[in-house]
N, C-alpha and C positions, 0 to 999 in steps of 0.2 A: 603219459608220454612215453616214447621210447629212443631209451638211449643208444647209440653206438658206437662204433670206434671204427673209424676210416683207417683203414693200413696207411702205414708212410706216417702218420700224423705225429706231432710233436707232443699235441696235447689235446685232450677229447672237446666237439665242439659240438653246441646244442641246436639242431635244425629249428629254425624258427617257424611259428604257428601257421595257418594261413592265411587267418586273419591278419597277423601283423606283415604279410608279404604282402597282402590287401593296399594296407596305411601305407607301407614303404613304397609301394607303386603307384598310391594317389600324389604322395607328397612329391616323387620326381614328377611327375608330370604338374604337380602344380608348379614348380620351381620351373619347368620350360615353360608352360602358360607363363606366368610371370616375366620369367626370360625374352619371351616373345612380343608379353604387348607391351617389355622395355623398350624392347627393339623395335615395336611396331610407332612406340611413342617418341625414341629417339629420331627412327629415320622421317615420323611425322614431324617435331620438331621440326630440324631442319627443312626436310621441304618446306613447311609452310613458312616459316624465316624466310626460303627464300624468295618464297611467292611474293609473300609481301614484302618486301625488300623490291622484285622486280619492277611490283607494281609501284613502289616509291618513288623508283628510279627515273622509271621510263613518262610519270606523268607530273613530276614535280617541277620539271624544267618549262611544261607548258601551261601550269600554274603561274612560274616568273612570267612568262611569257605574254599572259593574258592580264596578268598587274599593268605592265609595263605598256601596253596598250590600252590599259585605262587610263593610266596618269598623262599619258600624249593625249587623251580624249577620240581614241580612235576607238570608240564601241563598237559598229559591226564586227572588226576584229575580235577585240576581246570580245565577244559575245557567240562568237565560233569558238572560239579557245575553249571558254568553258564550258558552252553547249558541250564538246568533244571531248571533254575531258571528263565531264558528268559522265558520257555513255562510256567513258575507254573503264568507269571506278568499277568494275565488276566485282560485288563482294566475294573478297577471298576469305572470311572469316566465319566461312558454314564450316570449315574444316574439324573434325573432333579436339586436336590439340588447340585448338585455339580457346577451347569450353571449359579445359582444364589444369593447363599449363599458364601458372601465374602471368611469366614476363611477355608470354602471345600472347593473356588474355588480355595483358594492362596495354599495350598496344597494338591490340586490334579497337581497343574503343578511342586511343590515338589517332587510328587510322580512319577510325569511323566520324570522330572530329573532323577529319580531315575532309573528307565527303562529304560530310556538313556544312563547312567552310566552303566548296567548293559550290555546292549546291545554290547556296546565298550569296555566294559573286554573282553567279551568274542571273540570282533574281536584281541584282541592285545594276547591274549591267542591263540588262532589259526595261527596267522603269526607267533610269538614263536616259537607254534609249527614246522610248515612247515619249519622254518631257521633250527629248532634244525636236523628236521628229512632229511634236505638237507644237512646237516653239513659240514660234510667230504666229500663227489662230491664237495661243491661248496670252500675249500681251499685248497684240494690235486688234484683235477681233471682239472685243471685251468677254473673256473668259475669263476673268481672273478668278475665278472661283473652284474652275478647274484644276489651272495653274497651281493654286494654294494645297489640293485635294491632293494632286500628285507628286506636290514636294512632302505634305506630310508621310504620303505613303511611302518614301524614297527615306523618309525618316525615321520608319517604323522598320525595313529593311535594314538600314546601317545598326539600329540597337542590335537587332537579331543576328546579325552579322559579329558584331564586337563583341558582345555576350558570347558567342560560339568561341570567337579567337582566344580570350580568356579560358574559356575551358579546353581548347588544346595546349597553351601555355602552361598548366598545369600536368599535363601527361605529356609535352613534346621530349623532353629529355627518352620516355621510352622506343619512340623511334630512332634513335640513336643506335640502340641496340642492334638493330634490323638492316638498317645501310647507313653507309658516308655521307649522310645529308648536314645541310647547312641548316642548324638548328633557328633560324632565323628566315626561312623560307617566303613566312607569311606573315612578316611584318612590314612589309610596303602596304600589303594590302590594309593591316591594323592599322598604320600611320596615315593613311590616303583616308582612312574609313572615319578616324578621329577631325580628321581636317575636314572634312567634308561637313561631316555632322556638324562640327563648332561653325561651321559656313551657314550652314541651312535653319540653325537655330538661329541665327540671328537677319537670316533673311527672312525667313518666313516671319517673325515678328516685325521687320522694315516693312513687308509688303502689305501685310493684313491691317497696313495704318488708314485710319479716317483720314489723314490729312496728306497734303501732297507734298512728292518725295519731286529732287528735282537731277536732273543731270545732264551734261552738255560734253553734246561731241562735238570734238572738235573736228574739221575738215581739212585734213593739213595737205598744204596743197606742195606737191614735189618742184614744181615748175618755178618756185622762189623756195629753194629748200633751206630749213633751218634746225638747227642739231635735234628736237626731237622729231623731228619727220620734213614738215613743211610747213610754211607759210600757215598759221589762221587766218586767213580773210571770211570763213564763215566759218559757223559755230551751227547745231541744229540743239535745242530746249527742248528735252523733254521731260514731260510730267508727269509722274508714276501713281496713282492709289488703287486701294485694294487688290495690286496683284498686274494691273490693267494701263496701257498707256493711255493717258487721256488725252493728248494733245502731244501734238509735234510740230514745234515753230523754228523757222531754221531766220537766222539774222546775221547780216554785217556784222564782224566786229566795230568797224568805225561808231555801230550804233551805241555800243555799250562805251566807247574811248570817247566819243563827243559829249560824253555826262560824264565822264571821269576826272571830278579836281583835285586826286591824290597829285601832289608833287615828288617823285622820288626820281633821284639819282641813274641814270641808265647805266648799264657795263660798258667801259668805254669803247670796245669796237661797234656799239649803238651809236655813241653819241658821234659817229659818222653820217648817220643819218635822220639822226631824231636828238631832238631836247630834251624830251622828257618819256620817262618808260610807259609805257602802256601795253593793255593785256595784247592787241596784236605784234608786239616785239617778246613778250615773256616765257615763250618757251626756248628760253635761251640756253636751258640746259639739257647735255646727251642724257642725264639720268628724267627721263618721263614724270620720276615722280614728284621730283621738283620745279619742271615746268609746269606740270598740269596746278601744283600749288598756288606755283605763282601767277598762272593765267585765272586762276578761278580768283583767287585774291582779290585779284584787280576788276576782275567782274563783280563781286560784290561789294564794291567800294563804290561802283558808278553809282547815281542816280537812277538808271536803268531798271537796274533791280531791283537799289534799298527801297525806294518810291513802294514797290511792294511786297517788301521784306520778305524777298526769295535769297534763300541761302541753297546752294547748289551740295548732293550727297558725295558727287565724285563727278568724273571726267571720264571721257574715252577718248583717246588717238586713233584717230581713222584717215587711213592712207587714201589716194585716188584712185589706190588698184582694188583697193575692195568695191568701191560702186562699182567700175569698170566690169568686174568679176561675175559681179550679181548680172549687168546689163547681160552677159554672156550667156547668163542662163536662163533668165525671165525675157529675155527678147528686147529688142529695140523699145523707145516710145516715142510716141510723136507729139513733140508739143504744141501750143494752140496757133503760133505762126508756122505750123508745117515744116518745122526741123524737128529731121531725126536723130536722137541722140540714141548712141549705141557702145558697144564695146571699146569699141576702135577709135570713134572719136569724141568721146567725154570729155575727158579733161580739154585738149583740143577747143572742142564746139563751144564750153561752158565759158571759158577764158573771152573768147570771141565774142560770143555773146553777153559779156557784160564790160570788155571794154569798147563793143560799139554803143552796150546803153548807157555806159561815162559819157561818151561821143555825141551821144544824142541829147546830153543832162537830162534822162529821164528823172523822176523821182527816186527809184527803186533801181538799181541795173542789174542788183543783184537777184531779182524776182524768178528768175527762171528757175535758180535753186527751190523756191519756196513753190512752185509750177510743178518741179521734176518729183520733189522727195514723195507727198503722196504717191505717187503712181509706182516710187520705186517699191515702198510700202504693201501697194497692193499688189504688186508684184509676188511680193515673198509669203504675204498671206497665202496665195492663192498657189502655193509650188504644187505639183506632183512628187510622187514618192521617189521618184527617179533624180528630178531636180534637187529634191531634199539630199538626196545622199551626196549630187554634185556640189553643192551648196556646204555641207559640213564637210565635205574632201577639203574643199578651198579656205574653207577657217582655220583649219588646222595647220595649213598652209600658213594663212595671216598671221597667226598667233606665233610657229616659229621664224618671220621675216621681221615681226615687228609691225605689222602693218595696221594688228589692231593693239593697244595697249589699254591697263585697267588705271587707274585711279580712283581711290573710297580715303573718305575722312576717317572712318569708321575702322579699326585697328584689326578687327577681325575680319571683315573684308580684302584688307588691305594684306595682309599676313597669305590668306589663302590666296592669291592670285599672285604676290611673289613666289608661294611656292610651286606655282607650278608654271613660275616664271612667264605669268603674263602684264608684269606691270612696269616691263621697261626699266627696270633697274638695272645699274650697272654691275657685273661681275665683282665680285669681290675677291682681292687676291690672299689666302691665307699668307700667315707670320712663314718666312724662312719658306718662301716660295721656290719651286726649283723648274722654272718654264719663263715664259716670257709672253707679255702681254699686250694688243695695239689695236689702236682705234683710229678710225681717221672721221674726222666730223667737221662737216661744211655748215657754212650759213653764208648766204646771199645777202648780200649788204647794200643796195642800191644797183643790182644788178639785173634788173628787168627780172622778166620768164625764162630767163634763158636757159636755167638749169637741166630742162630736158633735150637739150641741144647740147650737152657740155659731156663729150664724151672723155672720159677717165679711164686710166693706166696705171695700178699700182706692179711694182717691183720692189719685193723685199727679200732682201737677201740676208741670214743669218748665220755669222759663222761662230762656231763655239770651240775653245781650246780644254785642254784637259786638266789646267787648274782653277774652270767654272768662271771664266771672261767670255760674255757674249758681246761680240761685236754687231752690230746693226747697219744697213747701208737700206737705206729708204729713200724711194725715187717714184715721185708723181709727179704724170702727163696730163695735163688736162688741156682738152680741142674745143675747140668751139664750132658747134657746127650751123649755129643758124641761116646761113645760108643757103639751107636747105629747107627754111621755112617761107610761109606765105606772106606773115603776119609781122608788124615791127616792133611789136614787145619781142620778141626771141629775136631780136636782131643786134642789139644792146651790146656794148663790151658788159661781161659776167667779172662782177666785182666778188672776192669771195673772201670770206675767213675763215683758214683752217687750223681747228685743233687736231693734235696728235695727241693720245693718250697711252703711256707707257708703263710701266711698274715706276713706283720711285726710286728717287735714288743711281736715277742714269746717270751719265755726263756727253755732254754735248761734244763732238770730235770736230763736226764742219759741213758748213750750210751753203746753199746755194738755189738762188733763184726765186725767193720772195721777194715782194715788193715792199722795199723799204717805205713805211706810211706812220707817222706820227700822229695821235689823234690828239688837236687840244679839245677843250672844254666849249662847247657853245656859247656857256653863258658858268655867269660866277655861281656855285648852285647854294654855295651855303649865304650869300649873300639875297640871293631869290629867293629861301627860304626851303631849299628843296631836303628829304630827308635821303639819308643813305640805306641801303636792303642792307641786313645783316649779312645775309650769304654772300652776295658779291661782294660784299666789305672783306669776309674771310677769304674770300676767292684771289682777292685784287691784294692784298695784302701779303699775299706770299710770291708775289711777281718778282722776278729777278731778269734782268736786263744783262747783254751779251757784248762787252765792248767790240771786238772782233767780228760779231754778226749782227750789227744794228737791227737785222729784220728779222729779229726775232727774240720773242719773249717766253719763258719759262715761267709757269705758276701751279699751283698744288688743286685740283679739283677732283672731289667723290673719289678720295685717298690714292689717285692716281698723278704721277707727273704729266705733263699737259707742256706741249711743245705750239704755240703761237703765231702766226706770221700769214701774210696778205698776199694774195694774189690777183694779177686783172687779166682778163684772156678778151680779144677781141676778136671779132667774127673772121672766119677762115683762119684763124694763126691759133697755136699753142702755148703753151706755158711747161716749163720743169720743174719743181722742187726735188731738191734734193736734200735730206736730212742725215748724218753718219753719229749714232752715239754707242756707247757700252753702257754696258751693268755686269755688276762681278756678283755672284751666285753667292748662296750660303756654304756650299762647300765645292770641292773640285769632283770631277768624275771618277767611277770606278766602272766595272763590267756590271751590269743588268740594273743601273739607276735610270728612272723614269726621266724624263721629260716631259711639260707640259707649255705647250703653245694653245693660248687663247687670241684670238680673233674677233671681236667683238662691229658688228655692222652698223653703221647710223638709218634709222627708221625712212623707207621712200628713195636710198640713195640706189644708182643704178652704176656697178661700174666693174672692170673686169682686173682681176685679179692673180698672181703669181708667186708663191714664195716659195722660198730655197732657204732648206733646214741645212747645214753644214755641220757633220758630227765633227769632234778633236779626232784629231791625227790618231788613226790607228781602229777606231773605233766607227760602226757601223748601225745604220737604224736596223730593228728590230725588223719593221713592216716591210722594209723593201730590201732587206740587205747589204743594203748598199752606201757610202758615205755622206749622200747626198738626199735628202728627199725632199723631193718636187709637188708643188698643189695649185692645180690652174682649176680658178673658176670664173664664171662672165654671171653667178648666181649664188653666193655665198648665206647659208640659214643666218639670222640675227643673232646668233654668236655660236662660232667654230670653235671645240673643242679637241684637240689633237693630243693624246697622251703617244710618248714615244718610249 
């Protein structure tokens, strides 16, 4: 080596080799390489964070989306949702940092869950589909075998499906990381998918029975309406094995009430017109699923049945607008005397023609029904793809008006069709409620058909102050319009009784315009040996009488106060009720507390409606601004939900 000395220098300094200028130059430049694919891994990071994050963002709301239009039972919907949603999942996890960046890689297989789940909505939305849109071929046309093949495969779908939800449960906390998501996303879809399943396992062993299952709709006719819909004067039997209807026999009630020697006690706005209870008086109560109990009861007590020891699995409520409906869409039919029955005039035509075969004392008057229901049958067998879809438009329809309702003895049956609130149950109001709740429920009591001539007026006005006193001012019109018909059943003075059903714990202010009506007793019942229902015994037992307003009685029913009283409207003239109570809240108002107004509908009633929300002094609704909000309908769903 050779040494030397730099002038200026403080102190001699050794020129390095050139090998080691070599290593000194490898190693900067590794340190920028390094440097670099930091930099190249940080700004990867984040991009692809945010990729996926975008991608969370923008397709997780049409995830809720397509839930939410499955639990309505609206599947073509949901079935675009997540077709759409499947094409929008473009994997964003080819990215490099995703291959080796722990917290991207543990949520990109989060993500990839997620597209799995997604994937498998949309296959169990599509089997849905195809059951729904086989429906009728596969339990009127004897498919049942089909039927059984495509619930199990519907079954093999919801495991595949739960099984996946569980495995994103397990890594959803890492999408968290990535965006502001609600870590709870896809749990409608988990909880919908458990129900379902618990539904289908115990259907599909109901159906795949040797022996026959039995269930009876009821026909509940609007034109004598009665709290859960209308009037049973007919019933239709049917009988279910292996999957397949095997018979559909439609009958009078009187047939099953003329072999009925139960003696029980009636609720006494009956024993106005009857002595003793029978199943065409027993759907006496708004909640469906204690009339259809008690109408099925009293059917398996007649002779009718036990003779051949038919025990019924459940009930259905079926309005006049669902035939009507179907007629709209399967066409007219023509019966064997050359009437046409159709949309427009079914209920109408049918009434007609079986109080002219009272008229005639045929054997049978009611036979047209038993004439009409095959053909309407064949009807629905025989839809098009087009009709299919108008057809399940309009159940959906039914099912939020109330016009079809479920009943099953069977607790899992029964469980899945309250929740997805199709079995007519009434609302339930949670503890330290802060809303206000109301029902109006008619029954015709000796009042002819008149009720589709009785044209109804609610006005309800509510005013609320600022230390949580709701005041109430309730005013119903009811017209009679039979004068407008041909026929002298709708001609009738319309005899009616109405409950009002309100939160408990009201107090009555001041009434006007019922008909004062005392009912005695027909006859001594414990002397004739009659027994009393438990439930009306609990019902009738909490009755509190009004010195001040003789027409009207106050009693406790399906944990709601329950306001009583008689009205009679006679043809061309009107009637008013007017009802005034409060209720004091759990606590007084502040700025941005909720309100919650329920409205609940009785099943087949037709009437037009007004209410007036009045915030306290000072204070303004949310939705409109303004201190007053207003909601006119002539068409309200079977139960209005209004959070304010």
């Amino acid at each position: 080596m050779k040494l030397y000395f730099r002038e200026g220098a403080g102190e001699p300094r050794v020129r390095p080799s050139l090998q080691r200028q070599i290593w000194r130059g490898l190693g900067w430049a590794t340190l920028l390489v390094f440097l670099f694919l930091g930099g190249v891994f940080v700004v990867g990071f984040y991009y692809s964070r945010e990729k996926l994050a975008n991608y969370l963002s923008s397709n997780l709301q049409e995830f809720e989306s397509g839930i939410s239009d499955l639990r309505l039972l609206n599947t073509p919907e949901a079935e675009k949702k997540f077709s759409d949603l499947k094409e929008n999942l473009n994997n964003p996890l080819d990215d490099f940092s995703f291959k080796f960046l722990p917290l991207l890689k543990t949520s990109g297989k989060a993500y990839l869950s997620f597209q799995t789940l997604t994937t498998q909505a949309l296959a169990l939305v599509q089997e849905i589909t195809l059951l729904r849109d086989n429906f009728f071929k596969f339990i009127f046309a004897g498919k049942g075998g089909e039927l059984l093949a495509e619930l199990k495969k519907i079954q093999g779908v919801l495991d595949d499906l739960l099984n996946e939800s569980a495995r994103l449960t397990s890594s959803i906390v890492e999408l968290k990381n990535l965006a502001p998501i609600d870590l709870g996303f896809y749990l409608p879809l988990h909880s919908q998918a458990l129900e379902l399943q618990s539904f289908l396992n115990f259907l599909i062993s109901w159906l795949d029975s040797p022996v026959n299952r039995y269930l009876a709709l009821f026909l509940q006719n609007p034109s004598e309406v009665r709290p859960s819909g209308g009037f049973i004067g007919s019933f239709a039997e049917l009988t279910l094995k292996e999957g397949i209807v095997k018979d559909v026999q439609v009958y009078d009630i009187n047939d099953v009430d003329r072999e009925l020697e139960l003696k029980i006690v009636p609720p006494k706005p009956i024993q106005a017109i009857a002595s003793r209870w029978k199943a065409a008086d027993a759907n006496w109560f708004f909640d469906f699923h204690n009339s259809a109990l008690k109408v099925l009861e009293f059917m398996e007590a007649s002779k009718f049945y036990t003779r051949n020891s038919v025990v019924f699995d459940g009930a259905v409520g079926i309005s006049a607008r669902v035939v009507s409906d179907i007629l709209s869409i399967i066409g007219p039919i023509t019966l064997k005397n050359g009437k046409l029955i159709d949309a427009n005039n079914f209920l109408t035509e049918i009434q007609k023609q079986i109080e002219l075969g009272r008229d005639a004392n045929l054997s049978y008057p009611k036979g047209i029904l038993q004439e009409l229901t095959p053909k309407v049958v064949s009807g629905l067998v025989n839809l098009t793809l087009e009709q299919k879809q108008k057809i399940f438009s309009l159940v959906e329809e039914w099912l939020r008006e109330k016009d079809l309702m479920f009943y099953f003895k069977n607790p899992e049956f029964q469980k899945f069709f309250e929740s997805y609130n199709l079995a007519g149950r009434l609302y339930k109001l949670p503890r330290n409620f802060i809303g206000d709740y109301l029902a109006l429920v008619n029954a015709n009591l000796g009042g002819g058909k008149t009720d589709i001539f009785i044209k109804q007026n609610l006005l309800f006005q509510s005013q609320l102050d600022e230390e949580g006193t709701v005041s109430n001012h309730l005013s119903l019109v009811r017209e009679h319009l039979g004068n407008l018909a041909k026929d002298s059943w709708y001609k009738v003075p319309n005899q009616n009784y109405l409950r009002i059903f309100t939160p408990k714990e009201v107090r009555l202010q001041n009434t006007s315009g019922a008909l004062e009506k005392k009912i005695q007793p027909p006859l001594n019942y414990e002397k004739n040996g009659y027994l009393p229902d438990p439930l009306v015994v609990k019902i009738e037992s909490t009755a509190k009488e009004f010195l001040n307003h003789p027409s009207l009685t106050a009693f406790e029913e399906s944990e709601k106060n329950v306001f009583g009283m008689w009205s009679r409207v006679e043809i061309k003239k009107s009637s008013k009720i007017v009802v005034d109570y409060t209720r004091t809240l759990p606590s007084s108002f502040k700025d941005g507390d909720a309100y919650q107004f329920i409205f609940e509908k009785q099943p087949g009633s037709s009437s037009s409606y007004k209410f007036e929300l009045s915030a306290p002094v000072g204070f303004k609704w949310q939705e409109n601004n303004l201190p007053v909000f207003e909601y006119d309908t002539a068409d309200p769903p079977g139960r209005r939900p209004t959070d304010y």
